[in-house]
N, CA, C and O atoms as CSV, one atom per row, in Angstrom:
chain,resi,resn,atom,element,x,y,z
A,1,UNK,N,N,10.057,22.282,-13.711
A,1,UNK,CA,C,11.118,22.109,-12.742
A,1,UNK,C,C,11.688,20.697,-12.888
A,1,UNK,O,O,10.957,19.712,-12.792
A,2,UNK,N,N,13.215,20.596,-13.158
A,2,UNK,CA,C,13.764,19.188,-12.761
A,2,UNK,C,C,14.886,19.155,-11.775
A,2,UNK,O,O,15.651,20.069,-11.468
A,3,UNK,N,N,14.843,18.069,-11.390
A,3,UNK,CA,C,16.234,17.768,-10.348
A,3,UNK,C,C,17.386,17.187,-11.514
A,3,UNK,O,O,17.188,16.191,-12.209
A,4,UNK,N,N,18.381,17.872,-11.551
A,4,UNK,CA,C,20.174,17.568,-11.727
A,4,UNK,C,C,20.640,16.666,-11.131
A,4,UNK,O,O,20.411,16.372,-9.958
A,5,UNK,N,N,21.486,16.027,-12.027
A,5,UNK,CA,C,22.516,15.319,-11.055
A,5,UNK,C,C,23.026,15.723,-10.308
A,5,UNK,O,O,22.926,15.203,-9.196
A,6,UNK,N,N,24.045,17.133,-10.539
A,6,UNK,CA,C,24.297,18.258,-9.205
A,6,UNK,C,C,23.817,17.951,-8.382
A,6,UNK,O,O,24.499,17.389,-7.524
A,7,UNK,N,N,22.142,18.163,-8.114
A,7,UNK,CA,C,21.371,18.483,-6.792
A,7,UNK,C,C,21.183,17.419,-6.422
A,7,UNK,O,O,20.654,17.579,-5.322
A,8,UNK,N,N,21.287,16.126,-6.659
A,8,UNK,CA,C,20.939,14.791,-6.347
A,8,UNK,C,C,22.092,14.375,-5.462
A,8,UNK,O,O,21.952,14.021,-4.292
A,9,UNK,N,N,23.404,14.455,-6.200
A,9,UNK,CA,C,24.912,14.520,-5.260
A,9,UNK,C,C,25.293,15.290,-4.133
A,9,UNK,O,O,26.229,15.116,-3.353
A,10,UNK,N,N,24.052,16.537,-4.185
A,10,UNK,CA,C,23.982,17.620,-3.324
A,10,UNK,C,C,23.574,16.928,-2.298
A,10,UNK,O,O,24.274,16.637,-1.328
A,11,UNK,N,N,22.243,16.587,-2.489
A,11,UNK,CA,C,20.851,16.242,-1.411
A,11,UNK,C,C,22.036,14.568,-0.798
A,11,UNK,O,O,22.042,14.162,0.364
A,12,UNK,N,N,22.820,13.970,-1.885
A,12,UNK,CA,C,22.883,13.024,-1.173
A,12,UNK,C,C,24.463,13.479,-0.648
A,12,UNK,O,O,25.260,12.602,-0.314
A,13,UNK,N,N,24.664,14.274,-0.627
A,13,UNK,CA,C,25.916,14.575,0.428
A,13,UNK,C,C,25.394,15.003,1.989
A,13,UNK,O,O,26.044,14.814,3.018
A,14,UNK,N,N,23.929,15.687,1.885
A,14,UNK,CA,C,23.592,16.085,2.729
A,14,UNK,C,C,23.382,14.897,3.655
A,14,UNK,O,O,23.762,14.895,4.826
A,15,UNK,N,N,22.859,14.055,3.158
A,15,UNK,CA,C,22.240,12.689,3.775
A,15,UNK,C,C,23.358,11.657,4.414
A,15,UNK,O,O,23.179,10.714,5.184
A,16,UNK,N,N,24.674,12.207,3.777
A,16,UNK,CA,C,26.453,11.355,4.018
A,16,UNK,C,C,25.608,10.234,3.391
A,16,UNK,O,O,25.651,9.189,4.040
A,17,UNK,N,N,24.987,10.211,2.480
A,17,UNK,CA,C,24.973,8.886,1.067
A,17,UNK,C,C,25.615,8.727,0.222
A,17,UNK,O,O,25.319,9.500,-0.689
A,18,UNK,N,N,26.696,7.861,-0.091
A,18,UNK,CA,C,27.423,7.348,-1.368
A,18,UNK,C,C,26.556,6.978,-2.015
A,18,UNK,O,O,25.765,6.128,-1.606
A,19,UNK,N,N,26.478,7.586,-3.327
A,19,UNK,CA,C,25.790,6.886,-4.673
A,19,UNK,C,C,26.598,6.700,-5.619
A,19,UNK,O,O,27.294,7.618,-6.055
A,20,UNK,N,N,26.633,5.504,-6.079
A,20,UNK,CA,C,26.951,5.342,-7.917
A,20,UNK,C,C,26.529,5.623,-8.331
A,20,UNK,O,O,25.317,5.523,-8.142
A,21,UNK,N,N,27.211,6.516,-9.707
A,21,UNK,CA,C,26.478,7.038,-10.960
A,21,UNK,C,C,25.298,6.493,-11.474
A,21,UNK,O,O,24.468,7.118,-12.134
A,22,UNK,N,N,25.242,5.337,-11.162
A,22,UNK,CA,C,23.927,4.682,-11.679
A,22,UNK,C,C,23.026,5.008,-10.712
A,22,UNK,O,O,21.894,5.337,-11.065
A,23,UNK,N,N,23.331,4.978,-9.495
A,23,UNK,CA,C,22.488,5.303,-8.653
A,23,UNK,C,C,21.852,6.634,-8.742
A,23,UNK,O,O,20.632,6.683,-8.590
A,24,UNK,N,N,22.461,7.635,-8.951
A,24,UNK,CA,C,22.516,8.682,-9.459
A,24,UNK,C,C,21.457,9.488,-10.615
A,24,UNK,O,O,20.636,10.404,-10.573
A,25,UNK,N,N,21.969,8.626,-11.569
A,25,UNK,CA,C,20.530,8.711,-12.666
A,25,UNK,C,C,19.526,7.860,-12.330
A,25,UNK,O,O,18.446,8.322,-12.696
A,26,UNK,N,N,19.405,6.527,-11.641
A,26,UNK,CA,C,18.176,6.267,-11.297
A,26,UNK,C,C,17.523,7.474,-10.531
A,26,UNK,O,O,16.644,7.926,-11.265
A,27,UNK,N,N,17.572,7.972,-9.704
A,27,UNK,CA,C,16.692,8.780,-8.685
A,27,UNK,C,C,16.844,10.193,-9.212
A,27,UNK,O,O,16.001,11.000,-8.822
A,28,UNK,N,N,17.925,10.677,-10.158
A,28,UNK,CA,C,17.151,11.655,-10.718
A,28,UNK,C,C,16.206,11.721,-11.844
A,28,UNK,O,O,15.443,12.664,-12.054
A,29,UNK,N,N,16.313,10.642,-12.560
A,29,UNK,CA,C,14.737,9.994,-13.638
A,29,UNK,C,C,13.951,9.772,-12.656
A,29,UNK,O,O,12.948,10.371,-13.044
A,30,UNK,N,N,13.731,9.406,-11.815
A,30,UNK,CA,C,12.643,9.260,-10.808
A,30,UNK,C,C,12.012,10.272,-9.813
A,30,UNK,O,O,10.867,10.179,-9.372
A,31,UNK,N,N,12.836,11.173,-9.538
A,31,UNK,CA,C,12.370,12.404,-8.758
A,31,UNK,C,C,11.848,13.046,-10.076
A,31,UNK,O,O,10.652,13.284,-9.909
A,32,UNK,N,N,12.242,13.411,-11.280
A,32,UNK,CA,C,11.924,14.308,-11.808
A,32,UNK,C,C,10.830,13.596,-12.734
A,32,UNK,O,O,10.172,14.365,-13.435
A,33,UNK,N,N,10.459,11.791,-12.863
A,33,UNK,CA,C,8.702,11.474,-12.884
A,33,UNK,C,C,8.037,12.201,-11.431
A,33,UNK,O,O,7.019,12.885,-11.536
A,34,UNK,N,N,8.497,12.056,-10.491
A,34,UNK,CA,C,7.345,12.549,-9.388
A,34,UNK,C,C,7.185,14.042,-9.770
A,34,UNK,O,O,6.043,14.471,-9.935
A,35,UNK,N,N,8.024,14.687,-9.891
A,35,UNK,CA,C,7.858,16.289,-10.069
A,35,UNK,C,C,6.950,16.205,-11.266
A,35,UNK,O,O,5.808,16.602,-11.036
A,36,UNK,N,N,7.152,15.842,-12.315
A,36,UNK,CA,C,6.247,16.110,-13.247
A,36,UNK,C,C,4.795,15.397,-13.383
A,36,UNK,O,O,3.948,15.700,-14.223
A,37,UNK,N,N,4.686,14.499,-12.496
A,37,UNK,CA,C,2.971,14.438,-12.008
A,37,UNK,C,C,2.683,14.966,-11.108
A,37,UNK,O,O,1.465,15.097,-10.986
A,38,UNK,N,N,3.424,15.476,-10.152
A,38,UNK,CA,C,3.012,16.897,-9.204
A,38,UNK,C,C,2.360,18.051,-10.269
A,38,UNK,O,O,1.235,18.529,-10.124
A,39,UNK,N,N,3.211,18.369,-11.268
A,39,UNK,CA,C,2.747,19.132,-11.988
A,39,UNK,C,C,1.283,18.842,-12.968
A,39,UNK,O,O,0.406,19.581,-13.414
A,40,UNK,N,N,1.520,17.542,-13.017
A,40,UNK,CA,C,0.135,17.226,-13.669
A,40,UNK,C,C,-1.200,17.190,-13.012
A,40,UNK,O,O,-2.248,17.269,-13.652
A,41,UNK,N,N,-1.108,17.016,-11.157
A,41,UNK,CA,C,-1.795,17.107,-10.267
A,41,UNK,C,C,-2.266,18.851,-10.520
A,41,UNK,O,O,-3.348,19.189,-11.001
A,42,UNK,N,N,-1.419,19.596,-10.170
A,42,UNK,CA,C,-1.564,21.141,-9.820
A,42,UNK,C,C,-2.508,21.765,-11.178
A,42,UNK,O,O,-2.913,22.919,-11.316
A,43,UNK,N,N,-2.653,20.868,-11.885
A,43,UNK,CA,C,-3.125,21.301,-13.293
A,43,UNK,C,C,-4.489,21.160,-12.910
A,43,UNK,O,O,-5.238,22.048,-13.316
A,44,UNK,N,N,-5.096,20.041,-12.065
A,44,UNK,CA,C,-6.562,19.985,-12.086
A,44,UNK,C,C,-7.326,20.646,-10.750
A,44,UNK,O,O,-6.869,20.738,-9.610
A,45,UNK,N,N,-8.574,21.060,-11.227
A,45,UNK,CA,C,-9.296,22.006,-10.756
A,45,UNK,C,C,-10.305,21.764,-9.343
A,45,UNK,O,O,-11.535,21.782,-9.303
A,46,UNK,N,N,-9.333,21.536,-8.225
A,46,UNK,CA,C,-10.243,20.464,-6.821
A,46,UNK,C,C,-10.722,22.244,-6.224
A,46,UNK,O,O,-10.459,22.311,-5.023
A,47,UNK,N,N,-11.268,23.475,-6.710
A,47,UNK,CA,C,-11.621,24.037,-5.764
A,47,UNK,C,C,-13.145,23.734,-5.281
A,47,UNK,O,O,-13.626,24.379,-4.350
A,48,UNK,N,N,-13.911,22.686,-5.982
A,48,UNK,CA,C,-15.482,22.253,-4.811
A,48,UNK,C,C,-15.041,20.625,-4.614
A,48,UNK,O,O,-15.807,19.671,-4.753
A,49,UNK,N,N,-13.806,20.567,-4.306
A,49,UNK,CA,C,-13.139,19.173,-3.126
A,49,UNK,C,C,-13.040,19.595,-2.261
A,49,UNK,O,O,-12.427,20.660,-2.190
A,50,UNK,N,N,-13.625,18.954,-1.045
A,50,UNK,CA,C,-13.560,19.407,0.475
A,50,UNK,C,C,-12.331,18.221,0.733
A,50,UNK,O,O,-12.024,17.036,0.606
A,51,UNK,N,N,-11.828,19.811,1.284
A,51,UNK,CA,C,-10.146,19.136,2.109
A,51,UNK,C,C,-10.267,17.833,2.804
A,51,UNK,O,O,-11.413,17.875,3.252
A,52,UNK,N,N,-9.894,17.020,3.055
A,52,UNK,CA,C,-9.987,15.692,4.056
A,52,UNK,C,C,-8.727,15.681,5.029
A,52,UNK,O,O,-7.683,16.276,4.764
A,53,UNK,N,N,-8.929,14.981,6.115
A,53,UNK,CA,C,-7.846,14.536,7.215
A,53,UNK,C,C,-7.391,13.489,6.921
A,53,UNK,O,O,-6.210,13.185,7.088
A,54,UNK,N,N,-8.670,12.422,6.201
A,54,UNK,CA,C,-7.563,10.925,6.259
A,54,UNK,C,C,-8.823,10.836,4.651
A,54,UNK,O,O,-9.891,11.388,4.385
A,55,UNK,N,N,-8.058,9.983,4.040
A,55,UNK,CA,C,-8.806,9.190,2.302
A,55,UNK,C,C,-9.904,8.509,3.021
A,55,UNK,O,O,-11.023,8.738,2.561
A,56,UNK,N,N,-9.834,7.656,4.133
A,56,UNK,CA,C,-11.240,6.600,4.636
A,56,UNK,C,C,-12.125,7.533,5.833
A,56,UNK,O,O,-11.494,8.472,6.319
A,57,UNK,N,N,-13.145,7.376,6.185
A,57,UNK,CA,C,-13.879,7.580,7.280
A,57,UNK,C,C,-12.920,6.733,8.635
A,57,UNK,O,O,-12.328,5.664,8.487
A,58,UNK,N,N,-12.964,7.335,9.587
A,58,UNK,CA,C,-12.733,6.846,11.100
A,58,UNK,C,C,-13.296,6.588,11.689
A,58,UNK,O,O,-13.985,7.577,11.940
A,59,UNK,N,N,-13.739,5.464,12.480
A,59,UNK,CA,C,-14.627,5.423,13.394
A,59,UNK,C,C,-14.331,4.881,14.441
A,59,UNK,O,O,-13.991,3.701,14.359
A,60,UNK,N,N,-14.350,5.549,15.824
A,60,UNK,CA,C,-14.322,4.085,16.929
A,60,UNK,C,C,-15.092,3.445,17.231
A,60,UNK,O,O,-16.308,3.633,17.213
A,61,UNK,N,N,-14.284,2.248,17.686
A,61,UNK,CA,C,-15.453,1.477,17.895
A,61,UNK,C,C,-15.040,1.397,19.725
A,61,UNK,O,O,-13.952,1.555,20.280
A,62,UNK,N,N,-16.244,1.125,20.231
A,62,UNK,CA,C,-15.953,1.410,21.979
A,62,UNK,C,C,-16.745,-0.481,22.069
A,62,UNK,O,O,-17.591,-1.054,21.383
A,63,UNK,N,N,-16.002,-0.850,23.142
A,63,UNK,CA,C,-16.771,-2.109,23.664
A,63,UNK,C,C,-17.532,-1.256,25.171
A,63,UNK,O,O,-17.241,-0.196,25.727
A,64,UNK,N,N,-18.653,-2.352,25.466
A,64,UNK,CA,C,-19.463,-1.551,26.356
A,64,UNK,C,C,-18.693,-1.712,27.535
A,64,UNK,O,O,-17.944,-2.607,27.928
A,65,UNK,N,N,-19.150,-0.358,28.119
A,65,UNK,CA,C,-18.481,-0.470,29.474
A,65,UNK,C,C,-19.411,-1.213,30.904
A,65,UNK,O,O,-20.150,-0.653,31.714
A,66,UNK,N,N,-19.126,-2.239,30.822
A,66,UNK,CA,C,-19.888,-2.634,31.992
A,66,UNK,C,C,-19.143,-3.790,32.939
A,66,UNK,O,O,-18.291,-4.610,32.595
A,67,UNK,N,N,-19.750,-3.580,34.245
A,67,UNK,CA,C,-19.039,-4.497,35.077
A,67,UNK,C,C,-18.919,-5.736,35.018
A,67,UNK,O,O,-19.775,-6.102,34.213
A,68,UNK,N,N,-18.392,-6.567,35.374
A,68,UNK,CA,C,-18.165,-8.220,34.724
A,68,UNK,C,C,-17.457,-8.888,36.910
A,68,UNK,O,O,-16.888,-8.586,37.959
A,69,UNK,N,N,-18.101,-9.793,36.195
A,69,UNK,CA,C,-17.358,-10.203,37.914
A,69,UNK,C,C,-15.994,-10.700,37.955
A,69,UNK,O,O,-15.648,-11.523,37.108
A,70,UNK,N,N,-15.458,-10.435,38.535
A,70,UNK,CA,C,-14.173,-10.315,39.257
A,70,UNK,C,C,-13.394,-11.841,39.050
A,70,UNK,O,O,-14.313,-12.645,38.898
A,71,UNK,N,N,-12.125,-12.537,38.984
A,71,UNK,CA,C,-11.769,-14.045,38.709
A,71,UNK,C,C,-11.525,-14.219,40.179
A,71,UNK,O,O,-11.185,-13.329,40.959
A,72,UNK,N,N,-11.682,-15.129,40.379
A,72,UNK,CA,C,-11.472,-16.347,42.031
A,72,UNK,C,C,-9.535,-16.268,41.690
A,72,UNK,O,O,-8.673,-16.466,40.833
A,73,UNK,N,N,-9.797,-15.778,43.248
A,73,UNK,CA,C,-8.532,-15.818,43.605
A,73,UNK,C,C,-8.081,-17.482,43.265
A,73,UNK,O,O,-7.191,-17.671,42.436
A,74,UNK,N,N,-8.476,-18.181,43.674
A,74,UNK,CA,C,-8.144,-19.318,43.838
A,74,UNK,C,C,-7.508,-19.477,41.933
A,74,UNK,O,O,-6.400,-19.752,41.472
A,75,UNK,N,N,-8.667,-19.189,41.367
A,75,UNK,CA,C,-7.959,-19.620,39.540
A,75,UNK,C,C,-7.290,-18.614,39.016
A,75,UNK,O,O,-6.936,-18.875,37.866
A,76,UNK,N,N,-6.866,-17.233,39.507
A,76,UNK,CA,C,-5.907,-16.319,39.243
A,76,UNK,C,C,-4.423,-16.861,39.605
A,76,UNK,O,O,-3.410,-16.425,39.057
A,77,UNK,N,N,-4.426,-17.726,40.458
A,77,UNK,CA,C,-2.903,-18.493,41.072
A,77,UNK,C,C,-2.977,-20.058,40.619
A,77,UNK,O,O,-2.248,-20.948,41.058
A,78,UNK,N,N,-4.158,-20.231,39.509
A,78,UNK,CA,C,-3.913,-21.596,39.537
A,78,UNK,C,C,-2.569,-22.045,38.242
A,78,UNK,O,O,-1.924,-23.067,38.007
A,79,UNK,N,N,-2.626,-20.749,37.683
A,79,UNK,CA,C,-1.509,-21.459,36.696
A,79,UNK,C,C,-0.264,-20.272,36.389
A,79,UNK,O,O,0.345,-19.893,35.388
A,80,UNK,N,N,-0.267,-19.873,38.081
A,80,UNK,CA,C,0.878,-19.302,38.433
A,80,UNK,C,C,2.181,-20.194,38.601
A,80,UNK,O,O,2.123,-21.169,39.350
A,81,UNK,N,N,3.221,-19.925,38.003
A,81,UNK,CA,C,4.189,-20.678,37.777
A,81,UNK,C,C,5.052,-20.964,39.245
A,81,UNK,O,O,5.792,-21.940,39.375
A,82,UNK,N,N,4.808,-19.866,40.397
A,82,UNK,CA,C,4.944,-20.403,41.708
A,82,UNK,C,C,4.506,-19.102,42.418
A,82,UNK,O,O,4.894,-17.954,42.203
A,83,UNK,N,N,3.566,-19.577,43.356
A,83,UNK,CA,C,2.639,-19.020,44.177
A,83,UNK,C,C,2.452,-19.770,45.533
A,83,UNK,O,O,2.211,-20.956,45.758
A,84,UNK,N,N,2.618,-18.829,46.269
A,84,UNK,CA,C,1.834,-19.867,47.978
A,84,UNK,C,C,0.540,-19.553,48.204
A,84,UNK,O,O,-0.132,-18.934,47.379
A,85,UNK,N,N,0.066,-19.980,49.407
A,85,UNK,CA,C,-1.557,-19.767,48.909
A,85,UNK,C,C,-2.554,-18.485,48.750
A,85,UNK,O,O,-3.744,-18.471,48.437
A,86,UNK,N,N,-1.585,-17.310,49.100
A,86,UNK,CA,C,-2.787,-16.225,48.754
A,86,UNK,C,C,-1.828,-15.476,47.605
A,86,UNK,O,O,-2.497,-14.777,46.845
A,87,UNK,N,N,-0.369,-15.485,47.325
A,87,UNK,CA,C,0.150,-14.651,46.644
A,87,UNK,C,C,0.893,-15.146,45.058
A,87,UNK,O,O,1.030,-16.340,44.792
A,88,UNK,N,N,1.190,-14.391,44.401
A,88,UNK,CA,C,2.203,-14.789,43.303
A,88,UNK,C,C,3.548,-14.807,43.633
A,88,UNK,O,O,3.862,-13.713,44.104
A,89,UNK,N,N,4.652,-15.730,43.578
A,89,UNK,CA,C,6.031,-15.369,43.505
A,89,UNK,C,C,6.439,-15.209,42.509
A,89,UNK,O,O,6.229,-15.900,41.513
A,90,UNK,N,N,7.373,-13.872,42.636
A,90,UNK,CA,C,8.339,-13.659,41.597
A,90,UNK,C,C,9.745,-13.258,42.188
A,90,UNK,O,O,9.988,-13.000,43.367
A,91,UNK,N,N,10.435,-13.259,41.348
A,91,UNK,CA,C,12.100,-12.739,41.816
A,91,UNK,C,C,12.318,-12.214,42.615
A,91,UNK,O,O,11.328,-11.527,42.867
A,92,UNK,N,N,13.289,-11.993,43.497
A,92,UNK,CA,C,13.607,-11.104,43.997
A,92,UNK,C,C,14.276,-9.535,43.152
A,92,UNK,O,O,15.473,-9.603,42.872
A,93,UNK,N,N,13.677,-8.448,42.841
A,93,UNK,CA,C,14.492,-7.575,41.926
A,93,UNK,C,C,15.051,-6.164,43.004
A,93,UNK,O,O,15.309,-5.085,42.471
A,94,UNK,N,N,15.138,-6.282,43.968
A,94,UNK,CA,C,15.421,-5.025,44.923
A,94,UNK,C,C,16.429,-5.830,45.845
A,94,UNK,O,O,16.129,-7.018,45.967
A,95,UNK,N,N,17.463,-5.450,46.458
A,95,UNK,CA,C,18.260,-5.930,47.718
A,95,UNK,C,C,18.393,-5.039,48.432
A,95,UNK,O,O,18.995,-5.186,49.496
């Protein structure tokens, strides 16, 4: 199987892509290397390859879940950019 220039002007009309002729034969020499190591792929024999989801192993990683104590109000507002003494100010965003 190869890709044409035809089908290349095709696919890139579909896309509303202007190509130059050069552009043109670049990507159909190049689609039609990928097609023909597709074909060189389909040639070899993976039926005792077990299918995979991803090339690497996955793993999560979890941090532990445990309680931690709480920050002082007092140093949660200390490097609040303006705060009165129990709250944060910010903008007004509602009228």
């Amino acid at each position: 199987m190869s890709v044409s220039k035809e089908e290349v002007h095709y696919v890139a009309g579909l896309a509303k892509l202007h190509l130059s002729e050069e552009e043109v034969d670049i990507l159909s020499r190049d689609m039609n290397s990928i097609l023909s190591y597709m074909e060189l792929l389909n040639k070899l024999d993976t039926s005792d390859v077990e299918p995979l989801e991803h090339v690497i192993t996955l793993g999560t990683e979890y941090r532990k879940d445990a309680a931690q104590k709480a920050l002082d109000h007092e140093k949660a507002l200390q490097n609040a950019p303006d705060a009165d003494s129990d709250f944060f100010r910010v903008p007004k965003v509602i009228e």
